[in-house]
Backbone of each chain as ProteinMPNN parsed JSONL, in Angstrom:
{"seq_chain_A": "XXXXXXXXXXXXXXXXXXXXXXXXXXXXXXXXXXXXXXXXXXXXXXXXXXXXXXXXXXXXXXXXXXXXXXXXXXXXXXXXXXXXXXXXXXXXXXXXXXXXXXXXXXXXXXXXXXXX", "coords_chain_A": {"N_chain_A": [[73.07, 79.324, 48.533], [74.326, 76.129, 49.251], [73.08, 72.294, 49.718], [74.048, 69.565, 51.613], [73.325, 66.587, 52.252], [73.828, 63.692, 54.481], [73.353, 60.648, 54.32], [73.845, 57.61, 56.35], [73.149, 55.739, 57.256], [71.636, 52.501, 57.35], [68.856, 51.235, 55.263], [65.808, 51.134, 55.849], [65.44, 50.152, 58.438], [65.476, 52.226, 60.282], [63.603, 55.485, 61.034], [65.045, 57.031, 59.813], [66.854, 57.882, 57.638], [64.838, 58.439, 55.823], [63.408, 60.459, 56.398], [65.449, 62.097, 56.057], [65.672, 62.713, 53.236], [63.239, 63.516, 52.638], [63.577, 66.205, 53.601], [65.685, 66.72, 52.198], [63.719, 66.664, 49.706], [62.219, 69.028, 50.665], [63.621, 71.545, 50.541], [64.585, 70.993, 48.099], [62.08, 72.144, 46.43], [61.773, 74.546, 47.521], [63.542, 75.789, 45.846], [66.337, 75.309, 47.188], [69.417, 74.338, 45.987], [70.323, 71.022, 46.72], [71.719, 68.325, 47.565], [72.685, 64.988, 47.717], [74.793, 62.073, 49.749], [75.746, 59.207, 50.401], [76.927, 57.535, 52.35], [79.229, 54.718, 54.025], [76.987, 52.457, 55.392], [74.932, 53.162, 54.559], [75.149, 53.256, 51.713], [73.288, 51.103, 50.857], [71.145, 51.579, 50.511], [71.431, 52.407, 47.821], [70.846, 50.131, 46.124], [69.377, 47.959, 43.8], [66.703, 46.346, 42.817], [64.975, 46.264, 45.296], [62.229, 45.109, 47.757], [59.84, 45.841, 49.561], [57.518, 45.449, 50.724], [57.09, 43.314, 51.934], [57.962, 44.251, 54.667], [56.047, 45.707, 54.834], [56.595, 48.714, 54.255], [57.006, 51.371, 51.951], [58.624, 50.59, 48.887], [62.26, 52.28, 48.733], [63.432, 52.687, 46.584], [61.876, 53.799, 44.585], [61.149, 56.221, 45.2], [63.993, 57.511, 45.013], [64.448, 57.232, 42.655], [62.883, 59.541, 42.029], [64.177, 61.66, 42.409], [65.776, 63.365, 40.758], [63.239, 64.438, 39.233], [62.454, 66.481, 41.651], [63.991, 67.586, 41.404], [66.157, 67.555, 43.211], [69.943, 67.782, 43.482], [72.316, 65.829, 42.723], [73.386, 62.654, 43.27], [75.028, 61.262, 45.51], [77.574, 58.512, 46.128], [79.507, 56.827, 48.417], [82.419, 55.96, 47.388], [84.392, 53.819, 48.305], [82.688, 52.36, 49.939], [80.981, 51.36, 48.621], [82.163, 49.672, 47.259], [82.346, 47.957, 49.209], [79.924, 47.197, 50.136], [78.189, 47.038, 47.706], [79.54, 45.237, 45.602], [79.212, 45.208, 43.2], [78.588, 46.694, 40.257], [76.243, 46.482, 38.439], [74.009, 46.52, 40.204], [73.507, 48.073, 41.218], [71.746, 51.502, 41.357], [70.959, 53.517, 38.938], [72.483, 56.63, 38.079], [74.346, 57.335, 39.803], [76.486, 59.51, 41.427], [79.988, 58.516, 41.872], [82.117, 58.938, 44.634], [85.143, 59.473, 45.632], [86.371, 60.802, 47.325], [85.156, 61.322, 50.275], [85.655, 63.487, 51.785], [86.473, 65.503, 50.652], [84.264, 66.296, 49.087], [82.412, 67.211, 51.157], [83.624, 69.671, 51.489], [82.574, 71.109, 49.666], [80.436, 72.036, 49.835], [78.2, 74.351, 51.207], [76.531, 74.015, 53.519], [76.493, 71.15, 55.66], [74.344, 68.088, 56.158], [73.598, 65.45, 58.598], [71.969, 63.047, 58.598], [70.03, 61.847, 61.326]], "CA_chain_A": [[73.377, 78.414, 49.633], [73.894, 75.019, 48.613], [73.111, 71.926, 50.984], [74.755, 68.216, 50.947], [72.598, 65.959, 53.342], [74.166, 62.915, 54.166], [72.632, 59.556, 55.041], [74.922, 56.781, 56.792], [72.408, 54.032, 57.841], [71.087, 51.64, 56.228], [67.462, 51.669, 54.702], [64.055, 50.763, 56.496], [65.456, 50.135, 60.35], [64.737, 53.516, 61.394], [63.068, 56.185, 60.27], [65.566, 58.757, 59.974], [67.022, 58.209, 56.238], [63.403, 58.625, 54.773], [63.196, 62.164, 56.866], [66.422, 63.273, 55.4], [64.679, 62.634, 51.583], [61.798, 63.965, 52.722], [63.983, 67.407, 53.74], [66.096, 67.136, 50.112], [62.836, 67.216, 49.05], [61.524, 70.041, 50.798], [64.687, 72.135, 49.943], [64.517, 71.421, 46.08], [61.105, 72.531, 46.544], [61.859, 76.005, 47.651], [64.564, 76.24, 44.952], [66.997, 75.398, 47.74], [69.994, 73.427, 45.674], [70.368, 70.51, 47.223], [72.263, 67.094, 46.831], [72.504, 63.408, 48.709], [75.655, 61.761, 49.638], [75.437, 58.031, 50.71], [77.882, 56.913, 52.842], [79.057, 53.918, 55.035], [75.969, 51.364, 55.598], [73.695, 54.356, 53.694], [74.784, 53.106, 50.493], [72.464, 49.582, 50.807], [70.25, 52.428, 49.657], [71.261, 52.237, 46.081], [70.846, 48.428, 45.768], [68.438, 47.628, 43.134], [65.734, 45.11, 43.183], [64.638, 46.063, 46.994], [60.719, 45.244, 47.73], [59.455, 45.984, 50.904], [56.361, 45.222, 50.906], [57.028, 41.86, 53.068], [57.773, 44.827, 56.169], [54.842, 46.843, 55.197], [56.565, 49.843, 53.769], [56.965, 51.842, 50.971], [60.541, 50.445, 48.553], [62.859, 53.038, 48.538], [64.074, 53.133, 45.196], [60.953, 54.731, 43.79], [61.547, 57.858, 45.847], [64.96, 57.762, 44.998], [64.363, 57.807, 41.426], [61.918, 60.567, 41.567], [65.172, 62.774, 43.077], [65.753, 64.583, 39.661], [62.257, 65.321, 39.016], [62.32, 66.839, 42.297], [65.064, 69.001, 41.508], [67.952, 67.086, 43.72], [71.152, 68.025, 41.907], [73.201, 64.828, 42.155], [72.902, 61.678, 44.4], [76.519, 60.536, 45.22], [78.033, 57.369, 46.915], [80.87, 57.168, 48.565], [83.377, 54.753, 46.541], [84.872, 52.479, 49.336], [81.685, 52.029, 50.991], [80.26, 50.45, 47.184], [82.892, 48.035, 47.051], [82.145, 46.833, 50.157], [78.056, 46.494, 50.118], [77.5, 47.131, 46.393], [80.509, 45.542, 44.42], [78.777, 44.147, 41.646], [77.72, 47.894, 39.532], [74.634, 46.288, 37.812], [73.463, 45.951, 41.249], [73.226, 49.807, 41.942], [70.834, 51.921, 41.031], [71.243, 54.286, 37.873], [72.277, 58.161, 38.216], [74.929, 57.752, 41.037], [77.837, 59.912, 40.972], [80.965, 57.617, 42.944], [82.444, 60.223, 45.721], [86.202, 59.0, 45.664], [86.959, 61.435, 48.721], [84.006, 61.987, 51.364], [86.088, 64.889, 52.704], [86.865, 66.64, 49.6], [83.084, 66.56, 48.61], [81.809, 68.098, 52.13], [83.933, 71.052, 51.32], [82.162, 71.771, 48.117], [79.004, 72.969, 50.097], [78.04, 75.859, 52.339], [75.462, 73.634, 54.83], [76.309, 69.75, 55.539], [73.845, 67.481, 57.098], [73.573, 64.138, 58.991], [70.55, 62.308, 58.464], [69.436, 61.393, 62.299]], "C_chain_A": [[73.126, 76.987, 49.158], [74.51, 73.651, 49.957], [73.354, 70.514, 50.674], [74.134, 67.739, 52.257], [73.08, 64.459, 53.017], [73.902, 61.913, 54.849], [73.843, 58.553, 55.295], [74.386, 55.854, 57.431], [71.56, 54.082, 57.056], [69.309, 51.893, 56.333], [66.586, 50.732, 55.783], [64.135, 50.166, 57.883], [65.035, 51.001, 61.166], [64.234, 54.46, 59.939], [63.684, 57.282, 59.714], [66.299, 58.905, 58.65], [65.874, 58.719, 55.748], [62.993, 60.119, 55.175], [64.3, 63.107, 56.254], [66.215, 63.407, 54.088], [63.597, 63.511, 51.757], [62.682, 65.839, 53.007], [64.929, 67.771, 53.01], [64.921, 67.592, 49.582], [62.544, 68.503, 48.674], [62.253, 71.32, 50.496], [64.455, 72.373, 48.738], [63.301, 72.209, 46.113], [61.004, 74.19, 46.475], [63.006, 76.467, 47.111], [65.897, 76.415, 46.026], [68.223, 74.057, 47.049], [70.132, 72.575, 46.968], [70.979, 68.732, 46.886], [72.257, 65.818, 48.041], [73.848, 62.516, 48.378], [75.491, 60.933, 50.956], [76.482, 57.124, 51.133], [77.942, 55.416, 53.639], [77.648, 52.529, 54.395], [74.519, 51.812, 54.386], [73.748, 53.636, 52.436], [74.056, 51.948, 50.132], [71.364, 50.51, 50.251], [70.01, 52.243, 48.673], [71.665, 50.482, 45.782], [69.5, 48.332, 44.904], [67.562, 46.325, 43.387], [65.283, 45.001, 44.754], [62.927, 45.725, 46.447], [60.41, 44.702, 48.827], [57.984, 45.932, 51.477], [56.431, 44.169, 51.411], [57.42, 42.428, 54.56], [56.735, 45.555, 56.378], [55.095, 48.287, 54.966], [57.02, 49.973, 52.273], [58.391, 51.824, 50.153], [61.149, 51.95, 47.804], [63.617, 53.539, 47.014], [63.139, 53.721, 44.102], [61.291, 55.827, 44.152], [62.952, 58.537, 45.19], [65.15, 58.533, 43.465], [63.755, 58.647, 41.233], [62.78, 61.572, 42.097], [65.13, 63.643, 41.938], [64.455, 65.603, 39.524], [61.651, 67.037, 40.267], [63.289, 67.817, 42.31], [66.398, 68.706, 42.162], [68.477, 67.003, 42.671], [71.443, 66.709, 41.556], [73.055, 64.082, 43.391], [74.404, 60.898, 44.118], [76.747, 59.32, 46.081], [80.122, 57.217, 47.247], [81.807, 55.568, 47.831], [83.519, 53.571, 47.378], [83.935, 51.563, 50.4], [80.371, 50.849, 50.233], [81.415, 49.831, 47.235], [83.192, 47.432, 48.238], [80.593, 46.046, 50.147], [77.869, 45.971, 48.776], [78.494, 46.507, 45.336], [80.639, 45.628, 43.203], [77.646, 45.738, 41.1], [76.835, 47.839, 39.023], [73.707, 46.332, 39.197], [72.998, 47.926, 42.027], [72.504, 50.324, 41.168], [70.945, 53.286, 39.929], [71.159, 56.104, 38.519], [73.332, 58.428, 39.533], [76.074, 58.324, 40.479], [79.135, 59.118, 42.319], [82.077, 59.331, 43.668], [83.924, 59.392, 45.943], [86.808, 59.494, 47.099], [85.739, 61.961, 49.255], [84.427, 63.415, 51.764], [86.189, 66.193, 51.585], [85.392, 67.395, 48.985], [82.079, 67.782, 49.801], [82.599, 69.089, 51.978], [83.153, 71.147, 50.265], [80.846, 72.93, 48.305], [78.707, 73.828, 51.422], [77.431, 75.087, 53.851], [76.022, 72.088, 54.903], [75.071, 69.594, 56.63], [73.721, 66.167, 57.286], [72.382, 63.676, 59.344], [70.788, 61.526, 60.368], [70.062, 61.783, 63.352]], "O_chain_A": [[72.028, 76.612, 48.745], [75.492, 73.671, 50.7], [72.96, 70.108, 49.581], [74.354, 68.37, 53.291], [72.948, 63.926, 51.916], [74.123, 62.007, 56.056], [74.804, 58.621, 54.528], [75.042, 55.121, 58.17], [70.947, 54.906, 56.376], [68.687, 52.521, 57.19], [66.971, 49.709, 56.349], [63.138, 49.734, 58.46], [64.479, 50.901, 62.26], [64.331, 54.359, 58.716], [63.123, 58.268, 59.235], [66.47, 60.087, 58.349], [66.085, 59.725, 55.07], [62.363, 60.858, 54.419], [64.24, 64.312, 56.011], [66.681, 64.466, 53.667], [63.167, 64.204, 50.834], [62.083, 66.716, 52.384], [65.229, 68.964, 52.962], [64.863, 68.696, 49.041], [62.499, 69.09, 47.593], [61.529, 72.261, 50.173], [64.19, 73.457, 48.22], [63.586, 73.323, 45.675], [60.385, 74.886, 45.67], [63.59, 77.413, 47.64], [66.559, 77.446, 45.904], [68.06, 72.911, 47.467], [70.092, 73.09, 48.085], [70.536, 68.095, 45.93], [71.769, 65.966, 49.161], [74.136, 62.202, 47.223], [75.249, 61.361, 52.084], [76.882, 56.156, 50.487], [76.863, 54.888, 53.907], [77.543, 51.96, 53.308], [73.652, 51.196, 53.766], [72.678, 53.315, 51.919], [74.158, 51.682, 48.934], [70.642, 49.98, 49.406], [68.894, 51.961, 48.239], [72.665, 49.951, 45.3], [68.485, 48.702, 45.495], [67.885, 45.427, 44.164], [65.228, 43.934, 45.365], [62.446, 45.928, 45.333], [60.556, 43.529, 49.169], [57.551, 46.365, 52.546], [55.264, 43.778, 51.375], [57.359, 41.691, 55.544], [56.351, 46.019, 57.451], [54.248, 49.123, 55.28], [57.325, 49.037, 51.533], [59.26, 52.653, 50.426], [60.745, 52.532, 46.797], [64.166, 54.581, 46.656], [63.512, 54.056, 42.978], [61.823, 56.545, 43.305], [63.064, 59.729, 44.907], [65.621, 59.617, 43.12], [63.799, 58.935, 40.037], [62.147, 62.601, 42.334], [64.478, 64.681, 42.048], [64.406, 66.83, 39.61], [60.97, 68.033, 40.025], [63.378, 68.738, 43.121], [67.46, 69.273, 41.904], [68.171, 66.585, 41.554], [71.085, 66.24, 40.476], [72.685, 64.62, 44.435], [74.827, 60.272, 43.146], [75.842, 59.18, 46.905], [81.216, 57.382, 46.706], [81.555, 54.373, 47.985], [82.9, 52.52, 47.213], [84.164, 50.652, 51.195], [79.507, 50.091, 50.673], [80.891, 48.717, 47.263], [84.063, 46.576, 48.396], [80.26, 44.861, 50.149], [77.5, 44.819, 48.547], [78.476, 47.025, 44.22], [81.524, 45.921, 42.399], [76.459, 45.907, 41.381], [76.214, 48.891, 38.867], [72.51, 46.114, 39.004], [72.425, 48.5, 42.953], [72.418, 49.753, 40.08], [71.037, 54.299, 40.622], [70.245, 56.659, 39.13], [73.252, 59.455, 40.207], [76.633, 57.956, 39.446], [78.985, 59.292, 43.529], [82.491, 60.358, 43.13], [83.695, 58.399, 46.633], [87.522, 58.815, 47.836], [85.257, 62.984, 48.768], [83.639, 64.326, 52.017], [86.023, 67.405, 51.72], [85.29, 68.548, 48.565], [81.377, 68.746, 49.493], [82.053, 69.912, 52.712], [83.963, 71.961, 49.82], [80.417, 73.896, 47.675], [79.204, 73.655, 52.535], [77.75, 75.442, 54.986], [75.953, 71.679, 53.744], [74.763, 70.365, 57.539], [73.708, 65.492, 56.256], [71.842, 63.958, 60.413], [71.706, 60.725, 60.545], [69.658, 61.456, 64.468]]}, "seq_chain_B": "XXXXXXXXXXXXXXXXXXXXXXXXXXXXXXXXXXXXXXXXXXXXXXXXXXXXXXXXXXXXXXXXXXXXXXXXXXXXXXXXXXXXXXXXXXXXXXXX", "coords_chain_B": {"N_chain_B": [[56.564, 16.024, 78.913], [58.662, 18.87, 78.411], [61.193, 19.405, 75.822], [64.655, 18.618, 75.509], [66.362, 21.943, 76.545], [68.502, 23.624, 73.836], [72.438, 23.746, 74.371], [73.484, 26.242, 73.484], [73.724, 29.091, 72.491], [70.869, 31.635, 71.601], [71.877, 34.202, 69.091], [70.256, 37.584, 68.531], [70.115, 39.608, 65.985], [69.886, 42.74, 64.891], [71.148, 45.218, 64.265], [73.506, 47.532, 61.792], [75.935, 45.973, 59.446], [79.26, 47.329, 60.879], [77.854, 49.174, 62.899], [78.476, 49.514, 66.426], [77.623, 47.332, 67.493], [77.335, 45.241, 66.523], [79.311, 44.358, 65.696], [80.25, 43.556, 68.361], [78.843, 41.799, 68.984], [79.095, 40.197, 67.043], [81.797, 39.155, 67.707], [81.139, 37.904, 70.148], [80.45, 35.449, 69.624], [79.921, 31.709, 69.675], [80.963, 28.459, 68.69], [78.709, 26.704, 68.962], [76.392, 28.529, 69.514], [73.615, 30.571, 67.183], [73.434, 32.688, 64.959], [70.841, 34.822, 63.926], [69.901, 37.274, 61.742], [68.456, 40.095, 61.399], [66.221, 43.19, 60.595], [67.812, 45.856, 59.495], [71.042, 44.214, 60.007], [70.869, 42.472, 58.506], [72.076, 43.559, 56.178], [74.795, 42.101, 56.157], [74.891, 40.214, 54.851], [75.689, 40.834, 52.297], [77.972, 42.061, 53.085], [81.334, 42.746, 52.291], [83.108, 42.478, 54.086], [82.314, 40.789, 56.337], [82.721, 38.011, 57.786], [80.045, 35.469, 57.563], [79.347, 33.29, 60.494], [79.034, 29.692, 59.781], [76.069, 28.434, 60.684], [74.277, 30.708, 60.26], [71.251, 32.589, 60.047], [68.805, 34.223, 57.993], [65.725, 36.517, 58.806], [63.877, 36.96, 55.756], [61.726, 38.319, 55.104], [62.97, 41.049, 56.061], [65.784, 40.791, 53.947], [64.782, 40.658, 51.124], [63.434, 42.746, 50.954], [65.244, 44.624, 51.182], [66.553, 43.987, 48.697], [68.051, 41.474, 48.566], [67.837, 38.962, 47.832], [69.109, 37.498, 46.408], [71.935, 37.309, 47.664], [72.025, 35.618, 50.252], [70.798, 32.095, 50.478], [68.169, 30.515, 49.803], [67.687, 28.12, 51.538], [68.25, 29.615, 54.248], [67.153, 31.595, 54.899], [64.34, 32.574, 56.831], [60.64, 32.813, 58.247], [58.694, 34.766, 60.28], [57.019, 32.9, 61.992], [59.026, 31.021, 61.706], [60.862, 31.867, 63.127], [59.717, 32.561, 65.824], [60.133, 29.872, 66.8], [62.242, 29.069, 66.806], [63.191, 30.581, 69.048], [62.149, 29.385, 71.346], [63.286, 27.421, 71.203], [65.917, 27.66, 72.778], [67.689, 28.076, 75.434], [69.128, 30.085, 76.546], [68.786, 33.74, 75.314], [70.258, 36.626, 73.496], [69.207, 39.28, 72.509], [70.486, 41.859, 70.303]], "CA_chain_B": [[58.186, 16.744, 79.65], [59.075, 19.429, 77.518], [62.01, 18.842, 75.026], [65.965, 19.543, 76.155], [66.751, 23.307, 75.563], [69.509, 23.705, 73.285], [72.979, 24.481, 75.186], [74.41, 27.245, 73.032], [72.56, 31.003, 72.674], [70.56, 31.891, 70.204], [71.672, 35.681, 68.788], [68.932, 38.257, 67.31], [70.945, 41.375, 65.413], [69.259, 44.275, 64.191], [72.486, 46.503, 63.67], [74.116, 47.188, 60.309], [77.231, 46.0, 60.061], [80.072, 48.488, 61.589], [77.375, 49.435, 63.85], [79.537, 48.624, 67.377], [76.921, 46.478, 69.074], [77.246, 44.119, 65.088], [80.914, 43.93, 65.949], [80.276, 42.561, 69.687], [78.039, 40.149, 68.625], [80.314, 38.45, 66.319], [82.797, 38.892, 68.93], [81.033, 37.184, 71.325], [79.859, 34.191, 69.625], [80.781, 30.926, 69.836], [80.346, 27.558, 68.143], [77.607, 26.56, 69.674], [75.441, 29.499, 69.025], [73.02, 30.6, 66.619], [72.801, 33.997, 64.723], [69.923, 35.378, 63.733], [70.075, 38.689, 61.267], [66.808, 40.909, 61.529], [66.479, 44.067, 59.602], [69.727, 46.412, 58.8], [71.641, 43.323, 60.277], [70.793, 41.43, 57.482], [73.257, 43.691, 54.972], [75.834, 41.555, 56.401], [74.807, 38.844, 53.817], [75.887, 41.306, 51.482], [78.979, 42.798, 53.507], [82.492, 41.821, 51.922], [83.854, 42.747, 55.2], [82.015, 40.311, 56.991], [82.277, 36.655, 57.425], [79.101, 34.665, 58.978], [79.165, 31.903, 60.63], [77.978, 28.818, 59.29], [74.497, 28.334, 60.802], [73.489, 31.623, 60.345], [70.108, 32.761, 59.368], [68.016, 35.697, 58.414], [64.633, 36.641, 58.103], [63.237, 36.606, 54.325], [61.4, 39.925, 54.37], [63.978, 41.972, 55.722], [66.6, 40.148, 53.021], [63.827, 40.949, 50.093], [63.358, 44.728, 51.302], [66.711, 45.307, 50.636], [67.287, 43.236, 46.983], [69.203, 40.752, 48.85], [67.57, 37.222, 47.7], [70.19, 36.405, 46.583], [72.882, 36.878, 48.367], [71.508, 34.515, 51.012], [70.486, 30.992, 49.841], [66.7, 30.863, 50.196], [67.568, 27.531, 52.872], [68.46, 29.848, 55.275], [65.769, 32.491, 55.242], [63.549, 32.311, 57.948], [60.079, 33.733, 58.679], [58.542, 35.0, 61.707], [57.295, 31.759, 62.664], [60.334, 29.966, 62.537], [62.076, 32.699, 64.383], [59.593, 32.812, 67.166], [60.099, 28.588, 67.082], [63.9, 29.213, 67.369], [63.268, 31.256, 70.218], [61.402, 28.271, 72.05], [64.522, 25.825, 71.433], [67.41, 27.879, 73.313], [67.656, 28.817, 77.068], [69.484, 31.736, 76.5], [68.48, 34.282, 74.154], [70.141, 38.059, 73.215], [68.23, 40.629, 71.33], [71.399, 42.933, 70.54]], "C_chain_B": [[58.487, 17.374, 78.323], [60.609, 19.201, 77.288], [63.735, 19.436, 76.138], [65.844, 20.989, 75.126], [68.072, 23.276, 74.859], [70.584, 24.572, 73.664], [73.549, 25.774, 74.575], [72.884, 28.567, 73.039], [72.493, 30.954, 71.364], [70.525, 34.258, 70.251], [71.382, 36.48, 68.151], [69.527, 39.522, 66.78], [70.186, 41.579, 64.354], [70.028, 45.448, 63.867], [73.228, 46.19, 62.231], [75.412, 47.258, 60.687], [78.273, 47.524, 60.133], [79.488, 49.339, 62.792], [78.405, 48.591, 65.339], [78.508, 47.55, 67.906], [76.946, 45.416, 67.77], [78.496, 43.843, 65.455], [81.43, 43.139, 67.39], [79.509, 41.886, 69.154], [78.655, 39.482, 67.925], [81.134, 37.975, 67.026], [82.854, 37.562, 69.553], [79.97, 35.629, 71.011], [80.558, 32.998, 69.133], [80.052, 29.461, 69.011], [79.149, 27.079, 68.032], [76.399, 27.391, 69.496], [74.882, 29.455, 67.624], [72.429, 31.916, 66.707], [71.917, 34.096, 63.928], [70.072, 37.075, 62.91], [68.537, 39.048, 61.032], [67.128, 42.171, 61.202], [67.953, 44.747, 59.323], [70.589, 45.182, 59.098], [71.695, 42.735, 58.745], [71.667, 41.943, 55.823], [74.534, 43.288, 55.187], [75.834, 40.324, 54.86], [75.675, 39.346, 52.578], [77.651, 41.689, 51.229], [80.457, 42.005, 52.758], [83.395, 41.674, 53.114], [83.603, 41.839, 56.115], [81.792, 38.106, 57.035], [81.449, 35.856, 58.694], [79.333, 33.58, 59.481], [78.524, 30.996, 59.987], [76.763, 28.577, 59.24], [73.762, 29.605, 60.454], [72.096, 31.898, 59.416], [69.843, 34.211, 59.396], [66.725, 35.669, 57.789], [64.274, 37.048, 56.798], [62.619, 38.168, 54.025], [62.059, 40.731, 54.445], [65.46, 42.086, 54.421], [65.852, 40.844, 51.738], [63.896, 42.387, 49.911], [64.356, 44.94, 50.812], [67.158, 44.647, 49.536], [68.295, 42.442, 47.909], [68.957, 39.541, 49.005], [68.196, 36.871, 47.098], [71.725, 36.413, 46.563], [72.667, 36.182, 49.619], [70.578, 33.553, 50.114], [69.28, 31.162, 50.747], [66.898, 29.402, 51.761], [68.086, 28.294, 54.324], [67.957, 31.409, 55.833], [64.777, 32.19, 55.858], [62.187, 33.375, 58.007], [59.685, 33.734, 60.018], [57.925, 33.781, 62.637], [58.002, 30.882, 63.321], [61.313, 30.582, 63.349], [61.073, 32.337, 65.758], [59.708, 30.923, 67.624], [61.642, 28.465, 67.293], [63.977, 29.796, 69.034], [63.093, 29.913, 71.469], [62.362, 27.376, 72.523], [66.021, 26.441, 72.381], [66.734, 28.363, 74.71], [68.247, 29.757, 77.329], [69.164, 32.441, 75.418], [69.31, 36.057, 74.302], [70.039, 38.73, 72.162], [69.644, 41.984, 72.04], [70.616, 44.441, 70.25]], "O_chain_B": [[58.578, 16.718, 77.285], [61.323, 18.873, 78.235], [63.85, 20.254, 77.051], [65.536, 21.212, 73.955], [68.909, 22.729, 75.578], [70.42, 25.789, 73.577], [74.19, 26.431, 75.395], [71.722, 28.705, 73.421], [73.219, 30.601, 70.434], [69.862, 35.121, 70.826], [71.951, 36.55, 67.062], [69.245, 40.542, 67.409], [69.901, 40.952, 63.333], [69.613, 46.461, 63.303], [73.467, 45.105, 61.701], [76.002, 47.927, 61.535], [78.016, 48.565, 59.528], [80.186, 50.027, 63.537], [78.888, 47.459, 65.302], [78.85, 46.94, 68.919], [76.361, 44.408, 68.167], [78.657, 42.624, 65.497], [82.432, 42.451, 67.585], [80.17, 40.944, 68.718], [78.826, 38.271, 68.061], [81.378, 36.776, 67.164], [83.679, 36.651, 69.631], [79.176, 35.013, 71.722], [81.532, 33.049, 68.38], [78.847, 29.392, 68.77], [78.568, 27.058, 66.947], [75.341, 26.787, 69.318], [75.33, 28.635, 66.823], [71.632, 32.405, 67.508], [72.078, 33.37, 62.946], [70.364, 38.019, 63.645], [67.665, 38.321, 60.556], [68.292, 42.495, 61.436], [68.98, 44.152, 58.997], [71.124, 44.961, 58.012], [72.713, 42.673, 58.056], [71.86, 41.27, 54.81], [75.453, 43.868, 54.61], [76.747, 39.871, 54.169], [76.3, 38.536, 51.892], [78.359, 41.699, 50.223], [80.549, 40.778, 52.733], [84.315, 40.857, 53.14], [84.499, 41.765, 56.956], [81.017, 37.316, 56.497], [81.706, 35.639, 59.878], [79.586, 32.703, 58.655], [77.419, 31.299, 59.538], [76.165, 28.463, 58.17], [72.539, 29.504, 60.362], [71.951, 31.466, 58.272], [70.233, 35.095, 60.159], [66.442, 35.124, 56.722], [64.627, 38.223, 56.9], [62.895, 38.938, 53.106], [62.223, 41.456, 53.464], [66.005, 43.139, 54.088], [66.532, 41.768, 51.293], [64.315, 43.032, 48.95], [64.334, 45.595, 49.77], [68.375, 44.744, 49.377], [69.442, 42.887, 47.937], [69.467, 38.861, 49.895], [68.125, 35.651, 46.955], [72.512, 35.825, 45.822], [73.743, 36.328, 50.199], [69.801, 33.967, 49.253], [69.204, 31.656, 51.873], [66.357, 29.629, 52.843], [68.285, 27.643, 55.35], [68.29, 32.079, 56.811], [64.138, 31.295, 55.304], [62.395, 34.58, 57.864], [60.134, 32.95, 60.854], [58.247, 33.666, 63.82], [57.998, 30.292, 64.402], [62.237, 30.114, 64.015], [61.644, 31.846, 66.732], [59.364, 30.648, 68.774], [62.075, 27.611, 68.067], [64.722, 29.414, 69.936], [63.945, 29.665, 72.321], [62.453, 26.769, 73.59], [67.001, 25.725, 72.591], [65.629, 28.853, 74.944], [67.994, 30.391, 78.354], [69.231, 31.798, 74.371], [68.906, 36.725, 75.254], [70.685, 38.73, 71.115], [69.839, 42.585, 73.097], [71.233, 45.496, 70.399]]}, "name": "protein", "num_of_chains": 2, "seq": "XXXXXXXXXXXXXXXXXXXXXXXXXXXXXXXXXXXXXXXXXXXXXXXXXXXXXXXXXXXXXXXXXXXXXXXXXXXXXXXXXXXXXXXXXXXXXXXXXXXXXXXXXXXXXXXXXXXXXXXXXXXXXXXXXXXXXXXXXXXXXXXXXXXXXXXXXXXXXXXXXXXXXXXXXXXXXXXXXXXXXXXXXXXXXXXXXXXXXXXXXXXXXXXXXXXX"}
């Protein structure tokens, strides 16, 4: 059973991207494949150089990078959604796979989910 | 005698853009006004889709949080001081 959890708002307004990481996590964890696909507003996610320590939380791109070790397969972005936020590719965060068709990718897996 | 209030609205967005209530607020503002971007809002600075108005501002830590010093020019990063001193100068205010 393999599970594609997909975030679509942007980072550190609410809490509900950091719960859908936190339940990739817990997935890889129990040898449940599992992958992350970063749509829409989501992909401000993979912006490099965040530091959040001027709201008082914890910057997201440590977590993000600790996805492999954690066993997440592949951390994708949807194409049209990076050349609107992200256009400039030094500016994204290493290890993304670009998702050319959102629709073609949610067929690939047995479970989808929507972060919030 | 406290100062004149300033006639245009001052407007506080917290939605990322494409959010609908980010798309009425641009809508509905007018020369005169004065936006304000406060957290997710503030990946408008970034947005190619989006063009701000002139005066606009946004707060500094939410801008930072997200790697986005510099796509906003540091003169128009604001902290919570000078937001709650913006607040002071308008007679209308909406928190979208």
């Amino acid at each position: 059973m393999t599970t594609l959890i997909v975030i679509d708002q942007a980072p550190y307004g609410t809490w509900v991207g950091r719960e859908a990481l936190d339940m990739a996590f817990s997935l890889a964890a129990f040898d449940q494949p599992a992958a992350l696909l970063f749509i829409g507003a989501g992909v401000a996610w993979l912006r490099r150089a965040q530091n959040a320590a001027g709201i008082g939380q914890k910057t997201l791109e440590k977590n993000l990078s600790a996805a492999p070790l954690f066993g997440i397969e592949q951390l994708f972005a949807e194409q049209t959604a990076c050349e609107r936020f992200l256009p400039d590719p030094d500016s994204r965060v290493k290890g993304i796979t670009m998702a050319g068709s959102v629709n073609h990718l949610l067929e690939q897996y047995d479970h989808v989910v929507f972060a919030g | 005698m406290s100062p004149a209030l300033h006639p245009g609205t001052l407007h506080i967005l917290n939605k990322a853009p494409g959010h609908s209530r980010f798309i009425t607020c641009l809508a509905n503002l007018t020369n005169q006004d004065t936006l304000v971007l406060t957290e997710n809002a503030v990946l408008a600075a970034s947005d190619a889709d989006t063009k701000l108005p002139e005066g606009t501002v946004a707060l500094g830590a939410d801008i930072e949080a997200r790697g986005l010093s510099d796509a906003m020019p540091v003169e128009k990063q604001i902290d919570h001081q000078q937001l709650v001193r913006l607040t002071e100068q308008y007679a209308r205010i909406i928190s979208w």
